[in-house]
C-alpha positions in Angstrom: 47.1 -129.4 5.3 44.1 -129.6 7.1 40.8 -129.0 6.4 40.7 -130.9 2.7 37.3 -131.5 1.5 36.7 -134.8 -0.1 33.6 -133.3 -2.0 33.7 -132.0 -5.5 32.1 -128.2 -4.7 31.5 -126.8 -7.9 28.3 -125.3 -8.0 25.3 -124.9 -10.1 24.1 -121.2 -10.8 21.2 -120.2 -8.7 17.9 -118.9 -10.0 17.4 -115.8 -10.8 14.5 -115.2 -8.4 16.4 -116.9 -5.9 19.5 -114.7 -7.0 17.4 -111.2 -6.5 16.1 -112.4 -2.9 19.5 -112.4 -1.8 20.1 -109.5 -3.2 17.0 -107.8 -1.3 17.3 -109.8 2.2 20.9 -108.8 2.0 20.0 -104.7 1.4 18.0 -105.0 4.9 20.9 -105.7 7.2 23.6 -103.7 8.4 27.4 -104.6 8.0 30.0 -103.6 10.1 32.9 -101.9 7.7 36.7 -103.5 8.0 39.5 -102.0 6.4 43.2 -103.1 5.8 45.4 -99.8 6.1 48.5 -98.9 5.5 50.3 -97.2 8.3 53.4 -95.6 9.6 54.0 -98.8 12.0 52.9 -101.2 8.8 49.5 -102.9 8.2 46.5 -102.7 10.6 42.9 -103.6 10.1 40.3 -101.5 11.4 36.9 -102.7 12.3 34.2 -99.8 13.0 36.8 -97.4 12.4 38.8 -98.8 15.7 42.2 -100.9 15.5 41.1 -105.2 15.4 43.5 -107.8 16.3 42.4 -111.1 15.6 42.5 -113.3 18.8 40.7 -116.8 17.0 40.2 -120.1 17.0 38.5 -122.6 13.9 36.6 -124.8 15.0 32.9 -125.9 16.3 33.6 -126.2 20.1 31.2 -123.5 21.9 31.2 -120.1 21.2 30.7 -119.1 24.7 33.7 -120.7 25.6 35.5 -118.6 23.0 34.3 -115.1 23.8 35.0 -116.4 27.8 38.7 -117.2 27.0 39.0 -113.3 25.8 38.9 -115.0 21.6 36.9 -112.4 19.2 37.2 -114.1 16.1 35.7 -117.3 14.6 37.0 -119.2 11.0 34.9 -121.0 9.0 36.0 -123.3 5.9 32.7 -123.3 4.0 29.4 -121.0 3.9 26.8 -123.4 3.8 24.4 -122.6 6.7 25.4 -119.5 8.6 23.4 -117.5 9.9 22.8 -119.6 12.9 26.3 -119.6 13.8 26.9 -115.4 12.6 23.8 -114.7 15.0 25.4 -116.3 18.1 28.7 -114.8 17.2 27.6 -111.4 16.6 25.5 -111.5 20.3 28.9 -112.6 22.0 30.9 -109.8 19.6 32.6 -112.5 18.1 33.4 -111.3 14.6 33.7 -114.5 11.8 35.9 -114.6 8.8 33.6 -116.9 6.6 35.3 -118.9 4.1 34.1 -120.0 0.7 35.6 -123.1 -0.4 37.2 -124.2 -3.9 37.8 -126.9 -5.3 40.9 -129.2 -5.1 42.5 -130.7 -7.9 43.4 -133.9 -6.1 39.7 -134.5 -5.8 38.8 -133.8 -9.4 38.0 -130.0 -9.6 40.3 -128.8 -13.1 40.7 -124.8 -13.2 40.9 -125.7 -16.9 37.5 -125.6 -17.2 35.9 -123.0 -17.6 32.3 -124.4 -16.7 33.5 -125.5 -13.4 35.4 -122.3 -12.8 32.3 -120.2 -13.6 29.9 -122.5 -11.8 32.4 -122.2 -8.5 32.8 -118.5 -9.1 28.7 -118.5 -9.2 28.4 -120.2 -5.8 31.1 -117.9 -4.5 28.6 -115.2 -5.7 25.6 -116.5 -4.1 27.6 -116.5 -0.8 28.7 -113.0 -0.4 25.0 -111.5 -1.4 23.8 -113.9 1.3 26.1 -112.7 3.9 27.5 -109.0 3.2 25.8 -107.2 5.2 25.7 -109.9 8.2 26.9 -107.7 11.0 29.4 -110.9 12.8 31.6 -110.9 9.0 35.2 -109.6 9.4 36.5 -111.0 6.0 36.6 -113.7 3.6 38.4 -116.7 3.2 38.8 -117.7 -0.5 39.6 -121.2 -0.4 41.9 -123.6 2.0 45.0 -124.9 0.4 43.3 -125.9 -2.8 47.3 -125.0 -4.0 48.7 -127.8 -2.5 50.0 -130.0 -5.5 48.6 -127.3 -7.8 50.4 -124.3 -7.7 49.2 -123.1 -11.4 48.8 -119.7 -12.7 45.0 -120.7 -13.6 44.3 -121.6 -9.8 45.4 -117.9 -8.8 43.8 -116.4 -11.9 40.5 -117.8 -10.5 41.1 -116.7 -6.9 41.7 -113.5 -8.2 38.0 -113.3 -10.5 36.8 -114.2 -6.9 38.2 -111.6 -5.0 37.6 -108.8 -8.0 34.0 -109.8 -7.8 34.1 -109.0 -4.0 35.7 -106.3 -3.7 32.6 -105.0 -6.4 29.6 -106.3 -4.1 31.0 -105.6 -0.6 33.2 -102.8 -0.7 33.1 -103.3 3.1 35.0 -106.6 3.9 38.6 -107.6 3.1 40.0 -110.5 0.8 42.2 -113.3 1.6 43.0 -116.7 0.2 44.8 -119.1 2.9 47.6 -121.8 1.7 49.2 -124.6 3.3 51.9 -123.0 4.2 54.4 -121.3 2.1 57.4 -123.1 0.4 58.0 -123.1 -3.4 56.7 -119.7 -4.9 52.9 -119.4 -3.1 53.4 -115.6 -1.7 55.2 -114.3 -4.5 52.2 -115.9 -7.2 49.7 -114.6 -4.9 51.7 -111.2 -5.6 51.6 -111.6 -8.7 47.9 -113.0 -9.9 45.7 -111.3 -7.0 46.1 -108.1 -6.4 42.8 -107.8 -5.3 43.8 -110.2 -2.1 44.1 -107.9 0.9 45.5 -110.5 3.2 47.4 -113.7 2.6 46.3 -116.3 5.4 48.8 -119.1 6.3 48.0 -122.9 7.5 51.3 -123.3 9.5 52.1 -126.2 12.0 55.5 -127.5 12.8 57.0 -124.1 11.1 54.4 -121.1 13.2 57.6 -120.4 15.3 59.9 -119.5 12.2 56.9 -118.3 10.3 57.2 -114.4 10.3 61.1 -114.3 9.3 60.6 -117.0 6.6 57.2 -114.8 5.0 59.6 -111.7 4.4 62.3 -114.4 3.1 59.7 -115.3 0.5 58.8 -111.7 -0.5 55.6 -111.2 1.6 54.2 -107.4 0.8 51.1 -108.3 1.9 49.9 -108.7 5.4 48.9 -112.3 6.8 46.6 -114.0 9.1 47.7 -117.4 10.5 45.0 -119.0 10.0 45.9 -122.2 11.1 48.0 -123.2 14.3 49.5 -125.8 16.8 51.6 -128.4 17.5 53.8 -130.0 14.5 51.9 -132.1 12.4 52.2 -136.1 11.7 53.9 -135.2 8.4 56.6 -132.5 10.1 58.3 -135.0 12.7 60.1 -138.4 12.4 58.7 -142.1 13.6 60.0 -144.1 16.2 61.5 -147.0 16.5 58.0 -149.3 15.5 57.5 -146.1 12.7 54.7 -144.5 14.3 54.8 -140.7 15.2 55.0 -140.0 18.7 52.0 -137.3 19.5 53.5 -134.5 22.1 51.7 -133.9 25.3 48.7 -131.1 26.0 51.6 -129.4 28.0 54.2 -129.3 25.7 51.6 -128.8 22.6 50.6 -125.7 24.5 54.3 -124.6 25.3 54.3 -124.9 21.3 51.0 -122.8 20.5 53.2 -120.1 22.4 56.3 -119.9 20.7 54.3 -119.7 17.2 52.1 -116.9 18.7 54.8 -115.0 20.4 57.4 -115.4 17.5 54.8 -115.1 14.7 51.9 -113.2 15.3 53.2 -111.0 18.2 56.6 -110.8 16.9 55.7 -109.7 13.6 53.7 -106.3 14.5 52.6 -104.4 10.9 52.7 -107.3 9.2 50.3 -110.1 11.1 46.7 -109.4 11.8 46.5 -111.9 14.3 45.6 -116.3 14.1 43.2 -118.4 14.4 44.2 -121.7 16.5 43.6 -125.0 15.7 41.2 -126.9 16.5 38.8 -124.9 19.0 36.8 -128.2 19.4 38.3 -131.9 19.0 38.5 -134.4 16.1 39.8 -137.3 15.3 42.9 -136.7 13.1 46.0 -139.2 13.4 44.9 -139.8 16.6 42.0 -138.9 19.1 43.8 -135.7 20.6 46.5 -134.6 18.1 45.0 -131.2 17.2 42.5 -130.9 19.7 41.9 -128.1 22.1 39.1 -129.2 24.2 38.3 -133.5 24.6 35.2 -134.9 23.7 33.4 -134.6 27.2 34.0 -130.8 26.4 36.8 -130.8 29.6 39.5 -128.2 27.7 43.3 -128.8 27.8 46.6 -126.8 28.6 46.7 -124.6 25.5 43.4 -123.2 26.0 44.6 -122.0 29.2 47.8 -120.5 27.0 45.7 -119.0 24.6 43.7 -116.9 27.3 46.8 -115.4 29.3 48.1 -114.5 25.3 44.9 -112.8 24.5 43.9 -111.3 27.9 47.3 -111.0 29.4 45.5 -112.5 32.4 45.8 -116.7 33.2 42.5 -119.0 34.3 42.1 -119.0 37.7 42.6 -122.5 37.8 44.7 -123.7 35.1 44.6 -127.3 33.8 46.8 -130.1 34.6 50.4 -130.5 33.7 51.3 -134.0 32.3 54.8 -135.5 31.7 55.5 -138.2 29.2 53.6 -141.6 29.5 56.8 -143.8 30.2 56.7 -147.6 28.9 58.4 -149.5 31.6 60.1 -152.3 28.8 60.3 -152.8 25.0 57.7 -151.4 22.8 57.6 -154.5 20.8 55.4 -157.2 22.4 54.1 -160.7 21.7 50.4 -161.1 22.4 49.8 -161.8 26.5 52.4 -160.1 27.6 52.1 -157.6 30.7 53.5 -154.5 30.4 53.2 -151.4 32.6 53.4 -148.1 31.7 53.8 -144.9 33.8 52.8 -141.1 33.8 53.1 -138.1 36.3 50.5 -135.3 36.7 49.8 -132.4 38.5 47.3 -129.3 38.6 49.5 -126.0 39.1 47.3 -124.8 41.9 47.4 -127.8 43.8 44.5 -128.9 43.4 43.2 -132.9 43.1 43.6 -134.6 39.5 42.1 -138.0 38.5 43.8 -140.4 36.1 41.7 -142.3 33.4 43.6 -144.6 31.2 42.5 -145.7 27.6 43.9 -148.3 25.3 42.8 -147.8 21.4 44.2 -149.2 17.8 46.7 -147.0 16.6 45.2 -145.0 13.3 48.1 -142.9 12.3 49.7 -144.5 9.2 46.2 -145.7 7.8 45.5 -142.6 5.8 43.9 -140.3 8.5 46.0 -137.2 8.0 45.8 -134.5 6.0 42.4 -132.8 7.2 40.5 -135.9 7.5 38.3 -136.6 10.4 38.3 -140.5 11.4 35.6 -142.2 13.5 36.5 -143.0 17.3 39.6 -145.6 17.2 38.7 -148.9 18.6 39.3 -149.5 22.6 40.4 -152.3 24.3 38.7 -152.0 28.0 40.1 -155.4 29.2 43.4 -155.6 27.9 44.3 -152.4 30.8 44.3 -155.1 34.0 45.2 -152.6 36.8 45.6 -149.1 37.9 47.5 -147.9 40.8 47.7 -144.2 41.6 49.9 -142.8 44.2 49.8 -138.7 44.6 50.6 -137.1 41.0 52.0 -140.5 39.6 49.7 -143.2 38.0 50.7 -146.7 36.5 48.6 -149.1 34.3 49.4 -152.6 33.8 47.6 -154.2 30.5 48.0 -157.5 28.4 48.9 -156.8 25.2 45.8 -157.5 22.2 45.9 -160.8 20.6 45.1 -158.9 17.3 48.7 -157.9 16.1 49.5 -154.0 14.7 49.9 -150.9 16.5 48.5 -149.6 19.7 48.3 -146.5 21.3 48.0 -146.0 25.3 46.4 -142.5 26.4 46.2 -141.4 29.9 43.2 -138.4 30.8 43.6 -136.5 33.7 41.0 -134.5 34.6 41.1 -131.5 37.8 37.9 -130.5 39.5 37.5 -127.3 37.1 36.9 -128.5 33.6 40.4 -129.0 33.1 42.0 -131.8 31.4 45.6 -132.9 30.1 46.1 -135.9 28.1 49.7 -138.2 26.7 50.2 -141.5 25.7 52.7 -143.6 23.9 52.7 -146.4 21.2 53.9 -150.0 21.3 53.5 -152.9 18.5 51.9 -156.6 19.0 54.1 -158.4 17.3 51.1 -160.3 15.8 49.0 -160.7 12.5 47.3 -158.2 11.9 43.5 -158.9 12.3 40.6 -156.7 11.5 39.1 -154.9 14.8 35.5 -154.6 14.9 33.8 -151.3 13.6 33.0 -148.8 16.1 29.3 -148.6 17.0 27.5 -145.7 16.1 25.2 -143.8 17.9 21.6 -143.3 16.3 20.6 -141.0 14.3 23.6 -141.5 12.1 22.8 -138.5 9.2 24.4 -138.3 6.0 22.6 -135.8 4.7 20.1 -132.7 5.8 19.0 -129.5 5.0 18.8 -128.8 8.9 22.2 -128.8 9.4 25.3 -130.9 9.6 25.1 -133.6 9.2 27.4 -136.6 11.2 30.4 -136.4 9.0 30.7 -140.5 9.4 30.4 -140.9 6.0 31.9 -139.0 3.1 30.6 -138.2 -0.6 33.9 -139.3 -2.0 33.4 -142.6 -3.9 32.5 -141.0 -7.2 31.7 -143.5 -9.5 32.0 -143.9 -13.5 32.6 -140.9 -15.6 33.4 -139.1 -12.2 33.9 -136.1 -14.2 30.3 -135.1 -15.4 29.0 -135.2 -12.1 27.6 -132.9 -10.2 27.5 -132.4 -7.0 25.6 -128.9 -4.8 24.8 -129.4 -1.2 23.4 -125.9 -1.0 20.9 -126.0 -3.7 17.8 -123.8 -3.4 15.8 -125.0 -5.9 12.3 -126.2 -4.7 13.6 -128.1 -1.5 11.1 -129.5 0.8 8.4 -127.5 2.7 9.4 -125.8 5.1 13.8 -126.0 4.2 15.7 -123.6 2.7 17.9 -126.0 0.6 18.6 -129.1 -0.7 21.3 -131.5 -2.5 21.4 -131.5 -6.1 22.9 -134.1 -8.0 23.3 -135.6 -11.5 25.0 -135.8 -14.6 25.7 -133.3 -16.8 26.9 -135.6 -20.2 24.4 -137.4 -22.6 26.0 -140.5 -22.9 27.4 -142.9 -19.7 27.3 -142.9 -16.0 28.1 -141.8 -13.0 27.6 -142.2 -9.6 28.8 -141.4 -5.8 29.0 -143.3 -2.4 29.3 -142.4 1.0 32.7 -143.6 2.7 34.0 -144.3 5.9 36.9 -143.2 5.8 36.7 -141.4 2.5 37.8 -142.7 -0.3 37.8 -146.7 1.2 36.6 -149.1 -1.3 37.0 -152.0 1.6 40.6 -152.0 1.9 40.8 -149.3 4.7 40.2 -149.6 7.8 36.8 -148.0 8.8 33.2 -148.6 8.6 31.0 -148.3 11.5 28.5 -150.8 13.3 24.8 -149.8 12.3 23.0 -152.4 14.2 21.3 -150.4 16.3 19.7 -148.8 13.2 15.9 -150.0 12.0 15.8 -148.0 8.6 17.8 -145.9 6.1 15.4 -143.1 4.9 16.0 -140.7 2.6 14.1 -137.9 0.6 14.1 -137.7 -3.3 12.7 -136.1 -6.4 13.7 -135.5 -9.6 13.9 -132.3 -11.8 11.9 -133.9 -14.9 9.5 -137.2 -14.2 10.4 -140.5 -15.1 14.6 -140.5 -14.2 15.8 -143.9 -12.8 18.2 -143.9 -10.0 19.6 -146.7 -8.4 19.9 -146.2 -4.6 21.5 -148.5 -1.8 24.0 -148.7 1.0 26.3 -151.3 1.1 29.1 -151.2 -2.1 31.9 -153.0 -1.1 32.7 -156.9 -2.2 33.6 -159.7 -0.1 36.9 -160.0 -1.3 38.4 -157.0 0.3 39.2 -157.0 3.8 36.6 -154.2 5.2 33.8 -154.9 2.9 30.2 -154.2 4.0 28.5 -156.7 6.1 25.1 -156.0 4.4 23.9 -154.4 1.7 20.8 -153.5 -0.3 19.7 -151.8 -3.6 16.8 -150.6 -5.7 15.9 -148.7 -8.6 13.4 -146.2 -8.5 11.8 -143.9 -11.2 11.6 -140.3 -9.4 9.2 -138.0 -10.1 9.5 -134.1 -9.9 7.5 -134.1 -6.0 9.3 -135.0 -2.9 8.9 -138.2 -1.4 10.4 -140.3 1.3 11.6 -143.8 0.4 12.9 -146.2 3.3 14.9 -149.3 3.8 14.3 -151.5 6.1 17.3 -153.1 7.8 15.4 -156.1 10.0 17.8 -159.2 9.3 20.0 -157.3 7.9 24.0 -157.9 9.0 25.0 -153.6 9.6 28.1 -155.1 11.9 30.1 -153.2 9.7 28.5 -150.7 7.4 31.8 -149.0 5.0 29.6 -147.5 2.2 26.8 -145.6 4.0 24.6 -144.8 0.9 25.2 -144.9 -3.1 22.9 -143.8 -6.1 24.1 -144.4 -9.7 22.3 -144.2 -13.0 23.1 -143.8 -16.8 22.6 -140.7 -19.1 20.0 -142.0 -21.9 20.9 -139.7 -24.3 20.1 -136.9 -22.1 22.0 -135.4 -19.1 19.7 -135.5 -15.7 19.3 -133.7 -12.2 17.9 -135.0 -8.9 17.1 -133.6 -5.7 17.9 -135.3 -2.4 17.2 -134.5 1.4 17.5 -136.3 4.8 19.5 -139.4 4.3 19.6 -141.0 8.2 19.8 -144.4 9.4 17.2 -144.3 12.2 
């Protein structure tokens, strides 16, 4: 399920001086050596000779906060940009399974070629001579659910080259490949076409409780990792009675996170290695909080709290709130300008004083943000909630219901004096038209690309344009990037005849039919760095890709062709007059092969 890159990441081969540099920086360091054994009691992995459990979380909330709740583990999904992150783990004795992603079929990679194969096999390479020897590595993660409608021998076969390769250049870290969970016949093809996979990790949400007796059902031999975890997912429960899903409390998501822990990863000693909870951070999937652990303003909710007394066998001095059920007091079908009230009862366990804070928002959970993807911010409706009265540990809000018809979705916070937060809410329907809301605003810098870091993640390079196929796409490029970087992105086209192209979406893949798009007013200029790898290439580059006639187009837009030459240079647009009240297609380039494939280079592209 969850992580599912909308980005084409087959790779380009290094160079080979580049190649040998990681070879010799990665000589210099010193690795810590893990082992998966065999024992009497079943399997065990060994870290420094001594017995490791994994107590982890993925995610990008603080690290402190990890090693603090008694967590010694961190999962990444890709392995761009590390060492940053593997220094701050290793000083807090945080070890990190890194993971190398693959490519998914359902966004274009075929493991029937065996030019993308080899070139995702190369970039796996690159990876493990960068990081071997990083003391803060426990393992590696080959892949995240690339399986899921692809269950093919060649898939595994290529996992397997992967893990073979591995096992050859760091004899001192395990293997594992994670799926989305397991149904059809995942564990026993992973038997079968990887032996050199020491550990099978398993994405499991509405099934972690039954997890561990359903593995040896399927013919598990290996051991596993959960490597994913938390409440039941949008796809794993039923919709009401207006068909949207109805999102479980913080307290009863972290009443959940224990029964898959205690039934699944403590339950099933010798076989389990330990989990890795979902999310340690916050993101907008479905809706603002589904899989959340901590909210925005970095307050943490019940399961944290859950996960500490698992791991530590000791609870938070002062736990968060508990919340009940937000209660709609009448029919959760409305017409415009009614009032309705709704209701919600909260306490902290220690006794302590809680606030209630409640929010109104667009419901986003049957528009195609599932699966992984991270939306921007819902819209909220401050005016619509027209009071608040609070009474001891029970809160009600009256609101009007939205002239713009569709679904809604009501959240109440409550916060405690100790960081501690709890959050529910429930849905009703204005039985209206539905109109379009107005994009979310973003804040400034908005970054769609840079070699500094990560970038926003508001727009998406999923809008791949033309003969999708030949191009190519390597955010980790370490060809001549700009003074002073380590890396670059490197695009093109690898056919001599046609053209291709890619956009940046919000959300992915929306071609102005989806809701999304974000308001770039406040932004002056779209900047962006480019060169290209022989002089003279044409690109065209813009922002702004969506017609009129769909019903989230882009409210401005802007294009120009320029011929690149092989030194970087900065090119800017300048947005003064322009309408950005809704910007869906953040940046494009296209261009045709003429009769010759071409490369570019491209850093730093940020509306300012």
């Amino acid at each position: 399920m969850m992580v599912m890159s909308l980005i084409r990441r087959w790779f380009q081969v290094s160079a080979v001086g580049l190649f040998v540099a990681a070879v010799c920086a990665s000589a210099a360091a010193a690795p810590v050596k893990v082992q998966v054994v065999k024992t009497a009691a079943g399997w065990q992995m060994l870290r420094g000779g001594r017995p490791y459990f994994i107590k982890g979380a993925g995610g990008d909330e603080s690290l402190a906060k990890l090693a603090a709740a008694g967590g010694n583990s961190l999962r990444t999904w890709g392995a761009d940009n590390l060492n940053g992150k593997l220094a701050a783990a290793h000083k807090l004795g945080i070890a990190v399974t890194i993971g190398i992603w693959l490519g998914h079929p359902q966004d274009g990679f075929n493991y029937n070629s065996a030019a993308q194969v080899r070139q995702q096999y190369q970039q796996a390479k690159r990876f493990v001579l960068e990081y071997r020897n990083n003391p803060a590595l426990l393992m590696w993660g080959i892949g995240n659910e690339m399986e899921n409608g692809y269950d093919k021998p060649q898939l595994w076969k290529a996992v397997e080259q992967i893990a073979k390769m591995i096992h050859r250049l760091d004899p001192n870290h395990p293997t594992m490949t994670v799926v989305a969970e397991i149904g059809g016949h995942k564990v026993a093809k992973i038997n079968k076409y990887c032996p050199d996979i020491d550990v099978i990790g398993i994405n499991s949400y509405g099934g972690g409780p039954s997890l561990g007796e359903r593995y040896k059902k399927a013919g598990g031999v290996k051991p596993y990792v959960i490597t994913e975890f938390g409440p039941p997912g949008t796809w794993e429960i039923g919709a009401n009675s207006i068909g949207l899903p109805d999102e479980m409390t913080s307290t009863q998501k972290a009443a959940y996170y224990a029964q898959t822990y205690k039934h699944s990863v403590l339950g099933e000693p010798g076989l389990c290695l330990g989990s890795y909870a979902f999310a340690w951070g916050w993101k907008v999937e479905a809706t603002p909080t589904w899989f959340g652990l901590f909210l925005p303003n970095g307050r943490r909710l019940n399961a944290v709290d859950t996960l500490q007394t698992l791991w530590t066998g000791k609870a938070p001095t002062h736990l968060c709130p508990a919340i009940s059920p937000v209660t709609l007091l009448g029919p959760n079908k409305l017409k415009p300008g009614t009032t309705i009230t709704a209701k919600v009862a909260a306490h902290e366990p220690g006794g302590g004083k809680v606030t209630f804070h409640w929010v109104l928002r667009r419901d986003i959970s049957k528009i195609g943000w599932t699966g992984g993807l991270s939306a921007p911010m819902p819209p909220s409706f401050t005016s619509a909630i027209t009071h608040v009265h609070t009474s001891g540990h029970v809160s009600e809000a009256t609101m009007t219901v939205p002239a713009n018809g569709g679904p809604y979705r009501l959240f109440c916070y409550v916060y405690n004096n100790h960081r501690g937060a709890a959050v529910a809410n429930t849905t009703f329907y204005s039985d209206a038209p539905v109109g379009i809301d107005p994009a979310p605003t973003a804040k400034m810098p908005v970054t769609l690309y840079t070699s500094r870091g990560p970038d926003s993640g508001a727009y998406i390079p999923s809008g791949w344009m033309g003969n999708y196929a030949a191009v190519v796409y390597d955010p980790g490029c370490r060809t001549h990037p700009r003074k002073g970087r380590t890396h670059c992105l490197k695009v093109g086209y690898n056919q001599p005849s046609g053209w291709g192209g890619i956009v940046w979406q919000n959300p992915a893949n929306n071609w102005g039919r989806l809701p999304g798009g974000l308001n770039l007013s406040a932004a002056k200029t779209l900047t962006f760095w480019a060169r290209a790898k022989i002089p003279g290439q044409t690109i065209t580059f813009g922002y702004g890709a969506t017609d009129g006639d769909t019903p989230y187009h882009d409210t401005g837009k802007d294009s120009r062709s320029i011929k690149l030459s092989t030194h970087w240079k900065q090119y800017t647009f300048n947005l003064a007059g322009k309408d950005m009240s809704r910007i869906v297609s953040g940046f494009f380039w296209s261009a045709g092969a003429n009769n010759a494939p071409f490369t570019f280079y491209l850093d730093g592209i940020e509306y300012h």
